[in-house]
N, C-alpha and C positions, 0 to 999 in steps of 0.2 A: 377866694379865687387862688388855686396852686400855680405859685410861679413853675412854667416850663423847661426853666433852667435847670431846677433843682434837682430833675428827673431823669435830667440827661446823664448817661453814661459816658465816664469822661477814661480816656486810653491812654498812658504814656506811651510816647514813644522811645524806647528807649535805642535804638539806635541811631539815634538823631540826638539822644541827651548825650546820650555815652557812646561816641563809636570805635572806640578801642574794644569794646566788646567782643568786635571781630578777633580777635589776638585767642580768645577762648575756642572759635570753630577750628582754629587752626591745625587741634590733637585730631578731630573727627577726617579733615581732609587730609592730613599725615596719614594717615592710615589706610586710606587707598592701597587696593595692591597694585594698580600701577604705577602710582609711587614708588611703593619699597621693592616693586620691582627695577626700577630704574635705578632708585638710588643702589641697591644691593648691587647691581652690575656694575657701575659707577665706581661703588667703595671694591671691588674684586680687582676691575682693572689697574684704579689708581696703585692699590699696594702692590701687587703682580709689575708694573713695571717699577714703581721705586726700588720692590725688590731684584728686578735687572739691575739698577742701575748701579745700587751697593756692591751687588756684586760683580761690576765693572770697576769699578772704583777701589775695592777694598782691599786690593791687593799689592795698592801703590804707598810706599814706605810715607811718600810727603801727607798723604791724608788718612795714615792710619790711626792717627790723634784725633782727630776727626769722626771718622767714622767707625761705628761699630760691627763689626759683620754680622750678618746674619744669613746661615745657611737654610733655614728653615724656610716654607713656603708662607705666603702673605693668610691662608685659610687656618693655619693653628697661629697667627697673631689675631685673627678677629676673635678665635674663641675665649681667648683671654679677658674679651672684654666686658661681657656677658656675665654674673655671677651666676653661680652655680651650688645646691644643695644636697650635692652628692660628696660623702667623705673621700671617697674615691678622686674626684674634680679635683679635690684641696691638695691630695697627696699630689697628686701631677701634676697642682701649679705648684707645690713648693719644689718638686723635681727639675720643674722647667726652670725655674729661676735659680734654681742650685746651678742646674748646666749653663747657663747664661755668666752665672759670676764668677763661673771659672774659667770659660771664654773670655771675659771679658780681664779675668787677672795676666791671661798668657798673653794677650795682648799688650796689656798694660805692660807687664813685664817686657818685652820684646820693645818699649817704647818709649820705655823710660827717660832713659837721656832727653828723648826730645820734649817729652812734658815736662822735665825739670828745664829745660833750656825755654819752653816758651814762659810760665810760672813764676822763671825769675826775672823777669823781664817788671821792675816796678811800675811801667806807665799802663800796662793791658792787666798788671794781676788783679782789681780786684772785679775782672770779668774770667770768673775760672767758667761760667758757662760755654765756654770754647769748643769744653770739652765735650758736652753734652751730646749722644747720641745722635744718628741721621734722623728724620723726620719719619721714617717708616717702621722704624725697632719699637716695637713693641710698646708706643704709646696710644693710648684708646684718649677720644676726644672727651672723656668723664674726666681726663687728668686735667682739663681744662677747666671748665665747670658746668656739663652739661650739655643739651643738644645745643643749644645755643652760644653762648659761649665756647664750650668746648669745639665743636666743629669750626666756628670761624677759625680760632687757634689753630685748630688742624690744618683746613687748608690752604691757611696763608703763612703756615710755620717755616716753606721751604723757602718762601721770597724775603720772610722777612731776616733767616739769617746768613741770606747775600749779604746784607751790610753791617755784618758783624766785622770790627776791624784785627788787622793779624791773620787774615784769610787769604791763600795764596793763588794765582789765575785758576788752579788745575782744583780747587775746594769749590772755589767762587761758581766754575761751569758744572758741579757737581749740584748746587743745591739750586743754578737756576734750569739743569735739568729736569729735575724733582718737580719744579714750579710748574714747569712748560708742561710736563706729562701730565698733573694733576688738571691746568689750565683745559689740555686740549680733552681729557678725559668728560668732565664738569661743563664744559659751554655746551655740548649736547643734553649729556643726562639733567643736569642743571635746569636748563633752558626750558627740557621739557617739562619737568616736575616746575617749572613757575610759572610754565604758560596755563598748565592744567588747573594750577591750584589758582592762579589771576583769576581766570574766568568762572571757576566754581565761588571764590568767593565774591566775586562782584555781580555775576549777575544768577549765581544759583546752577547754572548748566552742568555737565557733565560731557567732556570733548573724547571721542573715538582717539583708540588707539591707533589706527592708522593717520588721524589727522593731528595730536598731536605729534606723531614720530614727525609725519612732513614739515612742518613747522618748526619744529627742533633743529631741520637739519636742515631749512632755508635760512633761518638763524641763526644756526653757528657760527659761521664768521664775526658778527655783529656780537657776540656773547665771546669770542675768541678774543676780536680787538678791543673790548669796549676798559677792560682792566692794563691793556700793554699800551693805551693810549697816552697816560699822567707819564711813566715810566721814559718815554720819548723827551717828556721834561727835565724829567731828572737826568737822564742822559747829555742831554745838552748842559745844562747845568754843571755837572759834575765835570764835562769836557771843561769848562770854563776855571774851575777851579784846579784842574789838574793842568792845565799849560799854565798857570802863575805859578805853582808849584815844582814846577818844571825848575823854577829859574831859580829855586832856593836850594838844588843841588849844590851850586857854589857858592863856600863863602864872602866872592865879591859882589853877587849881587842880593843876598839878604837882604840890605836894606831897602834893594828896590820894590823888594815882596813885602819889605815891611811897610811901605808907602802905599803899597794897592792892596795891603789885605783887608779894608772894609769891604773895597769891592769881590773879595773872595768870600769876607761874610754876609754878602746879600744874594751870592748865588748858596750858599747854605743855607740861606733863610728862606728862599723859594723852592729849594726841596724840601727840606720840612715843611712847609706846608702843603705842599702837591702830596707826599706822602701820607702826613696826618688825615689828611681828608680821603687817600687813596685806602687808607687804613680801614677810616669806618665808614666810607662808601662804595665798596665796590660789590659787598652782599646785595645792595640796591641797584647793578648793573645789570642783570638778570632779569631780574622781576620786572625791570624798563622795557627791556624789551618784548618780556612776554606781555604784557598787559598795555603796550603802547601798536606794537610791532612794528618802532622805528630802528632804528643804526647804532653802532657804538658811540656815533660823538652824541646823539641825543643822551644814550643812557649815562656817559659822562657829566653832560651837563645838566643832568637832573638830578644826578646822584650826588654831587657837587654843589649843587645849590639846595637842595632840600635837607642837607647836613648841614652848609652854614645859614641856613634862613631859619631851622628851629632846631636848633641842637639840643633846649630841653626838652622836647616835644620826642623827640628820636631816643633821646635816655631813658623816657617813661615810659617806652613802648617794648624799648630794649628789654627794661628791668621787668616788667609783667610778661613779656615772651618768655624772659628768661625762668620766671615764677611758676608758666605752664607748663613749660618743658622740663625742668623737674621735676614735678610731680606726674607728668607724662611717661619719663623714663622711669620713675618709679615701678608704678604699673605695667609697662611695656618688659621691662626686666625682670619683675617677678612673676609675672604670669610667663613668658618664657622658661624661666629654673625651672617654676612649679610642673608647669607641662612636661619637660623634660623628666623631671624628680617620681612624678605620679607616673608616668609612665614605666619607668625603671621600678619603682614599687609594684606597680599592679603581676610586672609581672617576674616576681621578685617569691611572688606566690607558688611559682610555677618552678622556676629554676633554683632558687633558694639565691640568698642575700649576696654570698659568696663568689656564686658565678654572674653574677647582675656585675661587682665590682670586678670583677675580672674582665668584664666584655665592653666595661667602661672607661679600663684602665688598656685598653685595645688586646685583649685577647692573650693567649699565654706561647706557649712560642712554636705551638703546631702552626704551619704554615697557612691548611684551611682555618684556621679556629682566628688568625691576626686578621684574612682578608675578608671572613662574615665581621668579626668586630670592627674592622674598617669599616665599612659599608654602614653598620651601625649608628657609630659615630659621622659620618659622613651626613648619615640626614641628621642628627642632633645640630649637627653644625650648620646646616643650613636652616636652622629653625632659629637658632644665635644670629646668623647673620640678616634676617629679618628684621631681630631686636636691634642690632646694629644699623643695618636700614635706616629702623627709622627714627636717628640723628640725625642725619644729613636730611632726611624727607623734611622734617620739623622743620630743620634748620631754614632751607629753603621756604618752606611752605609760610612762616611767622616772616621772616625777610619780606615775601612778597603781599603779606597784610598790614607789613610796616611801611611800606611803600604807598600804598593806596590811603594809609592815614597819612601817610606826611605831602600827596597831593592836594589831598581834600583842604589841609594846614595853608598849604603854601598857594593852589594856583582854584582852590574853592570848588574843586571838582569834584561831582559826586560819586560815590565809592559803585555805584552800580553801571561807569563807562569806561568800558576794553574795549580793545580792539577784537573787531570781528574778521574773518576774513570773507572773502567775498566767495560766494558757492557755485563754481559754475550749472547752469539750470540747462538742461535736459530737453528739447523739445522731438516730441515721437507726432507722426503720421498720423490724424484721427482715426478710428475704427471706420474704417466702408461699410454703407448701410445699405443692404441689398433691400430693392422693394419689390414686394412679391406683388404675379401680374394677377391682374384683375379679370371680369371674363369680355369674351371675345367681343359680346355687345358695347362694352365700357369701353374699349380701344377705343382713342383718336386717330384718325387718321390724319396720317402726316402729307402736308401742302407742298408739291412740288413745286419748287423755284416757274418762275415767271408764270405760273397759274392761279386769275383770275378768283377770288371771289364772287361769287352773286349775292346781288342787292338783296335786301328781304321781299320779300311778298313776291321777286321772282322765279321761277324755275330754275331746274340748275341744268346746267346744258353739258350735255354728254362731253368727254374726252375727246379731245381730238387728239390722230392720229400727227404722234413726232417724227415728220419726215423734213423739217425744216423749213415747208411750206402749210400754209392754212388750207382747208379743204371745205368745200361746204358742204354741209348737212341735206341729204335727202329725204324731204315729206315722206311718211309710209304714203302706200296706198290704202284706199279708203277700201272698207270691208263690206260683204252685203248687210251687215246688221247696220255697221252707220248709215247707211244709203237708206234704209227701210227708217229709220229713228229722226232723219232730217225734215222729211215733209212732215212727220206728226209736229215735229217742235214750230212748226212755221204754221200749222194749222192752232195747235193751243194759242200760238201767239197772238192767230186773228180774230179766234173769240176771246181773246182777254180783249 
């Protein structure tokens, strides 16, 4: 007798064994074009107004140490970021960067005294990153280490070097400008690419462009406050620490600041922490909201506690997102060059080698000949900022799958419940159903109000006439044939 166990076909589940596994779907729904459409618009905006703001900025003697100008528009910094297998490409990035470090010597020159003045200062020198560029010049988020990595780095580069010390009020409002434009750019575009990718990868779906835009942008707010919320802390905090600091302007009362400064180090000690965890929780502010669709203080508080409730659990997940997205941008960057490359060779055939590098290097200096090469390049560049894209899409998209694993961790929920939103339903008129008449015979006839039915088995008694009054009925008169028919019926009767 064959045991029936034996026979049976047995399934892993492997989402259930492994559910990090989600972290791998993550390249597939990056890649969405409405995704990298959103993020694409997203990254145009944010560097278009940084590069406002430089050049509000840069022209002020106090933050010329600071900041590096950049006259060039935010579209020839994306294509920088993108490599490229054209010799032509190579010549013009060593160009661009030749012109960059001679801007950036005449400035230097022009600045000197004051970099040698901040430099000798032995308590801040050995943070010469002071001098480091604004957040918008010409860093691509690969300098970071990748979509993941590198983007966080991006877009929290501007707030994080407000608290760089030796920064003067008029530097300080320059890079929490940066932050805010980045912040208000991102809680839309953001919001939507996490509400999109929450719901494809938890329950499979696929949400309309019209409904995720609406959603995006009843959202906003809550995706606006939910990162300037901790910052409220530190604010007050810092308030605390700078009025005891107040009183260490004069030498006679040191000692009293020297008698309360633990209590200055434990308001230090509550910003660093509010901070640290502002640090590596506020990528998970976003994805709360899209995938809950509650408020800022919920996504605080979840983001908050799902970082200190498994903080090795959030590294693992880090470290394999960060695994995918390498080798995501791997492929996403070279099939971009290569597109780019194959196309300029195909037809490379046609125009020869010569004039391919000319019209890549933007044309020679006929007027029409610079604005068809413009044009040229103009779509190469938007096929780069796709690849650019999607950084920030990844970025967001692994956030918001690291999120639904560190729920599943912490509150045991399963990765297949988002928020829905509720569809208002439609209700139409039934169709009118004409019924076709029958014939004349089939008609009922209809029972005039207060008229009588007759019993069965009697007659039915003619209509009387509606004068308001009853009327009685007159007997016909009797005909010669009943008169002749009467004495036969009475005669049959008496021989029955």
């Amino acid at each position: 007798m064959t045991d029936e166990n034996t026979e049976a076909i047995r399934r892993v589940d492997w989402g259930q064994l492994c559910p990090w596994l989600i972290l791998f779907r993550c390249f597939r729904v990056a890649l969405r074009i409405r995704a990298l459409a959103f993020s694409a618009l997203a990254v145009v905006l944010m560097l278009t107004g940084w590069v406002g703001i430089v050049a509000l900025f840069s022209k002020m003697p106090e933050i010329a140490i600071q900041v590096d100008p950049y006259a060039g528009c935010p579209w020839m910094v994306l294509r920088s970021w993108v490599p490229s297998w054209l010799d032509s490409g190579k010549a013009e990035e060593v160009g661009r960067l030749a012109a960059e470090a001679e801007e950036s010597t005449r400035f230097a020159s022009e600045t000197a005294a004051q970099r040698a003045d901040v430099l000798s200062r032995p308590v801040f020198q050995p943070d010469r990153r002071l001098l480091e560029p604004a957040p918008v010049v010409g860093d691509s988020p690969m300098v970071g280490g990748g979509p993941v990595l590198g983007s966080w780095e991006h877009l929290s580069r501007a707030w994080r070097r407000v608290f760089r010390v030796e920064l003067s009020p008029l530097v300080t409002l320059y890079f929490v400008l940066c932050g805010f434009w980045a912040l208000v750019v991102w809680s839309f575009f953001g919001g939507a690419i996490a509400r999109a990718a929450a719901v494809e990868l938890a329950s499979g779906d696929h949400l309309g462009l019209g409904e995720t835009i609406r959603f995006a942008r009843s959202k906003w707010l809550a995706n606006f406050a939910a990162p300037l919320l901790p910052m409220l802390g530190v604010i007050f905090c810092a308030a605390g620490v700078m009025f005891f600091a107040w009183l260490a302007n004069w030498p006679a009362t040191t000692w009293l600041v020297a008698l309360i400064w633990p209590i200055v180090l434990v308001f230090g000690f509550l910003m660093a922490i509010i901070l640290l965890l502002l640090l590596f929780g506020w990528p998970l502010m976003w994805p709360t909201v899209g995938a809950e669709g509650t408020d800022s203080f919920d996504a605080v508080s979840r983001s908050y506690a799902y970082t200190l409730q498994r903080p090795l659990h959030y590294l693992f997940y880090a470290a394999v997102a960060g695994f995918v997205g390498l080798l995501s941008w791997l492929i996403v960057s070279q099939i971009a060059a290569g597109v780019e490359y194959l196309t300029y060779w195909a037809a490379s055939w046609v125009t020869g080698a010569e004039r391919v590098r000319q019209i890549a290097a933007g044309g020679t200096d006929a007027t029409i000949d610079k604005i068809g090469s413009g044009i040229v390049l103009f779509w190469c560049d938007c096929l780069r900022l796709l690849a650019v894209a999607f950084l920030y899409s990844y970025f967001l998209t692994a956030a918001t799958a690291i999120y639904l694993l560190l729920r599943r961790d912490v509150d045991a929920t399963e990765m297949d419940e988002v928020y829905q939103e509720e569809r208002e339903e439609t209700y139409t008129m039934p169709p009118i159903q004409k019924e076709e008449p029958g014939p004349p015979e089939a008609e009922e006839k209809k029972e005039e109000p207060g008229e009588e039915k007759p019993a069965e088995g009697e007659p039915e008694k003619p209509a009387a006439e509606t004068t308001g009054q009853s009327t009685e009925e007159e007997a016909p008169e009797p005909t010669e044939s009943d008169q002749t028919e009467k004495p036969q019926e009475n005669e049959g009767g008496g021989q029955s």
